[in-house]
C-alpha positions in Angstrom: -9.7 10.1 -30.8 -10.5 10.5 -26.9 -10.2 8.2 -24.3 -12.6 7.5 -21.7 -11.3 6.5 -18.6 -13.7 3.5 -17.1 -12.8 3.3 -13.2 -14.0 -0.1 -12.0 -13.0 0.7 -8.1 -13.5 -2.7 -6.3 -15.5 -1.5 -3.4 -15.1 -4.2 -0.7 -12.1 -6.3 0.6 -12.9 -9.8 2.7 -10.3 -11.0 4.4 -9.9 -14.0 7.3 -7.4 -15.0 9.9 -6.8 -17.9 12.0 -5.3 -16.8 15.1 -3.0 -19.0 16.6 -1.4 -19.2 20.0 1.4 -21.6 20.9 1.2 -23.6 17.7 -2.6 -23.8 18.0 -5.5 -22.8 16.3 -7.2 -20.9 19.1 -10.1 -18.8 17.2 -10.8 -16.4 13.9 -10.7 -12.7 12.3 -12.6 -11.5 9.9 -11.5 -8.2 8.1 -14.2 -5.9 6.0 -12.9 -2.9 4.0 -14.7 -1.0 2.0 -13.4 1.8 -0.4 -15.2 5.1 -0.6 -14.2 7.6 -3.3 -14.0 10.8 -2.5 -12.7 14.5 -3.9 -10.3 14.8 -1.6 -8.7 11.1 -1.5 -10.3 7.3 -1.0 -11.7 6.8 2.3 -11.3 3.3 4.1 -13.9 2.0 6.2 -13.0 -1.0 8.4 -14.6 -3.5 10.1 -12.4 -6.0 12.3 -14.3 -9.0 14.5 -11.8 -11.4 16.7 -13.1 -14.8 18.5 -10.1 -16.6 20.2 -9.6 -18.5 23.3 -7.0 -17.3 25.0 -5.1 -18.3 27.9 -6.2 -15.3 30.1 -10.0 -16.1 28.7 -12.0 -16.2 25.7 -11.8 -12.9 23.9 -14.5 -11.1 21.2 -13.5 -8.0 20.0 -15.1 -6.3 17.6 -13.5 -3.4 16.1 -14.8 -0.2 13.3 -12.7 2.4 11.9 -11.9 5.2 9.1 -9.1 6.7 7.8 -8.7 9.0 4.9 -5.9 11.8 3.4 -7.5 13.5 6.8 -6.3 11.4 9.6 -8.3 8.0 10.8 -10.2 7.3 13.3 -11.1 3.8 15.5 -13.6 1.9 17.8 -12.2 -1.1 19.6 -15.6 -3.0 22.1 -13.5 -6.1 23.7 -14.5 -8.9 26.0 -11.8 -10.7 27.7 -13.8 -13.4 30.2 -16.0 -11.1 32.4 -14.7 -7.8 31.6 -15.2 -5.3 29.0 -14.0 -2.0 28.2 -13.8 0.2 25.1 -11.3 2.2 23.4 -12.5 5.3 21.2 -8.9 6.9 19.1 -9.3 10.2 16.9 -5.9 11.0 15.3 -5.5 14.6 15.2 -4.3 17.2 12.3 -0.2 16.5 13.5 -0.4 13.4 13.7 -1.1 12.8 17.5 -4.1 10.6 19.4 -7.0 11.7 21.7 -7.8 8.5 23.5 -11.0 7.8 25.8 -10.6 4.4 27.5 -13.6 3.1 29.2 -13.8 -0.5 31.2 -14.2 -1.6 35.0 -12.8 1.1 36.2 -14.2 4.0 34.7 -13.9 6.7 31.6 -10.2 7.5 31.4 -8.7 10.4 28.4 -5.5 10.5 27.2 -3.8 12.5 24.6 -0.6 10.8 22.6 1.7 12.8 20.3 3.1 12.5 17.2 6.4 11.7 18.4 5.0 8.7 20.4 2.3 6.9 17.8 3.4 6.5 14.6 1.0 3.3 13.5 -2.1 1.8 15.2 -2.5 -2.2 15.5 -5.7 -1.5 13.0 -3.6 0.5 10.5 -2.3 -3.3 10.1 -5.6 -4.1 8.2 -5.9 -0.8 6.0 -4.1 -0.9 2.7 -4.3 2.5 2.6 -2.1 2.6 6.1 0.6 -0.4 5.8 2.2 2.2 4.0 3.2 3.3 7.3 5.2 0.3 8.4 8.1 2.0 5.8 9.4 4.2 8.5 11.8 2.3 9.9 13.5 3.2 12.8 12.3 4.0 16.6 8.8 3.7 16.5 5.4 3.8 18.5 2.5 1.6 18.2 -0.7 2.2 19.8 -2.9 -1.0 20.4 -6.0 -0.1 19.1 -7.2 -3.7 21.5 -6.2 -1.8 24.7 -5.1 2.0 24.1 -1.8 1.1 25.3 1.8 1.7 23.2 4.1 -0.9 22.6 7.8 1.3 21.8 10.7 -0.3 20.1 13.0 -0.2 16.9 11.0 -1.2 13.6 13.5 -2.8 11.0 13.5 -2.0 7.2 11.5 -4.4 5.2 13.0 -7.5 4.0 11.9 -10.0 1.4 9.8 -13.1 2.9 6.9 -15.7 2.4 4.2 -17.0 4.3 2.5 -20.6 3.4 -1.0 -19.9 2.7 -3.1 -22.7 1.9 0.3 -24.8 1.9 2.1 -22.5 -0.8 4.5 -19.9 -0.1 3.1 -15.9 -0.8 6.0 -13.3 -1.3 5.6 -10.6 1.5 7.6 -7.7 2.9 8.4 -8.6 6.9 8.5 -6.2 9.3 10.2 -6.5 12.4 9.6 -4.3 16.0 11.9 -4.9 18.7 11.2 -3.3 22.0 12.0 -3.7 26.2 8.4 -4.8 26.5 9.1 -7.9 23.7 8.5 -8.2 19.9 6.8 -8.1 17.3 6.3 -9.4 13.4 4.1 -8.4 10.3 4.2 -9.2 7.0 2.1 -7.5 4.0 1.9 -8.3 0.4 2.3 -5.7 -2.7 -1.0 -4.0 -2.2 -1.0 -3.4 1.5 -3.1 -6.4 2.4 -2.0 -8.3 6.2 -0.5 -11.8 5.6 0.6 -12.4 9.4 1.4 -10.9 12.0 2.8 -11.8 15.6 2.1 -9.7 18.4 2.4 -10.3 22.3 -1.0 -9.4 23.5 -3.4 -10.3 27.4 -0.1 -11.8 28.2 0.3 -13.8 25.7 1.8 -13.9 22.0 -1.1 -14.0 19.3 0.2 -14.9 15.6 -2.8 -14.2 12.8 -2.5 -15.5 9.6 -4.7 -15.2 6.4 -6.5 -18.0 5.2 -6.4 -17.3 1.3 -3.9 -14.9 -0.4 -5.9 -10.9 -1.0 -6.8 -10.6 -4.5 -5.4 -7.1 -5.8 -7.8 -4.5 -6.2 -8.7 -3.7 -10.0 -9.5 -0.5 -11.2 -10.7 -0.6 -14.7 -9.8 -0.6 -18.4 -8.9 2.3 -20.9 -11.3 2.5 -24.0 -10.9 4.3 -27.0 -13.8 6.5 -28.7 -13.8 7.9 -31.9 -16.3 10.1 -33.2 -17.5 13.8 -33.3 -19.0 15.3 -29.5 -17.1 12.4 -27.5 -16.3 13.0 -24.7 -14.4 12.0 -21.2 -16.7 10.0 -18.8 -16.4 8.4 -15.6 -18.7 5.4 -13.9 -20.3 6.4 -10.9 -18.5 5.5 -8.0 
């Protein structure tokens, strides 16, 4: 008797946000992730697009990344009113970020440490990444919207809910408290975004998903008998 291990990977993850400012519905996110199997460990691909109306302007970002065992990598193209820049991140082999920044005033490189970054604001939308959020303690996050770091102390997780489609969805909340303000997220048992709160273009922007994630499924277990059988896999 063998068994033949069917792996039913679900490839793609659709998530949306309202984004809410003040108490107000002020525009949309919509979250793409797509799995990718590989030898050497899943790969992630996102895909992030933001409409809100903001108090400094109206704001479309659109955002791509990847991450993987190897590192991750991001895109960030933002318009806030008239002006536009770009934010390119490649996280490097320790753990550190080369940054090229490019808007109004010109192309600008940076490179971040280890020590400084330890989670990007788009690691909030990777399951594979939330994982990150664990490390509690003083903390660095770079804001994949402008390449800037927001520093503070990141609480230990903590049992909460948030009211989606008017009933309440267990969640483990995050808390970062910093000298340049605060901020909140909150992410269900598979690594999926329920909220978050985070001050950003002056202003604090709550998201919140519209319908609970489904959890991932990867397959069943069957049992073969017979002579010659043997282990096979679906193609991924």
């Amino acid at each position: 008797m063998l068994l033949v291990f069917a792996l039913a990977f679900a490839d793609e993850s659709t998530l949306t946000y309202d984004v809410v400012v003040g108490g107000h519905d002020v525009g949309d996110r919509t979250v793409t992730v797509r799995y990718l199997p590989r030898e050497d460990g899943e790969r992630r691909i996102l895909s992030v697009l933001t409409k809100a109306d903001l108090p400094l302007g109206a704001v479309n970002c659109r955002q791509s990344g990847q991450s993987s065992p190897r590192g991750a990598t991001f895109t960030t193209s933002i318009q806030v009113g008239g002006a536009v820049s770009e934010v390119q991140g490649i996280e490097a082999p320790d753990g550190g970020w080369q940054l090229v920044i490019a808007d109004n005033d010109g192309v600008h490189e940076s490179t971040l440490k280890a020590r400084d970054v330890h989670f990007t604001t788009l690691d909030l939308f990777d399951p594979g990444r939330t994982r990150l959020l664990t490390d509690a303690g003083p903390v660095g996050v770079l804001v994949a919207e402008t390449g800037g770091v927001l520093t503070g102390t990141l609480s230990a997780g903590e049992a909460t809910t948030v009211k989606i489609g008017g009933k309440p969805v267990p969640g483990t909340r995050y808390s970062l408290k910093g000298e340049a303000g605060s901020a909140e997220f909150v992410v269900d048992s598979n690594g999926f975004l329920l909220s978050s709160d985070l001050a950003l273009f002056g202003t604090t922007v709550r998201s919140v998903v519209t319908h609970a994630p489904e959890a991932r499924t990867f397959g069943t277990i069957e049992v073969v008998d017979g002579p010659g059988a043997g282990t096979s896999e679906t193609e991924l």
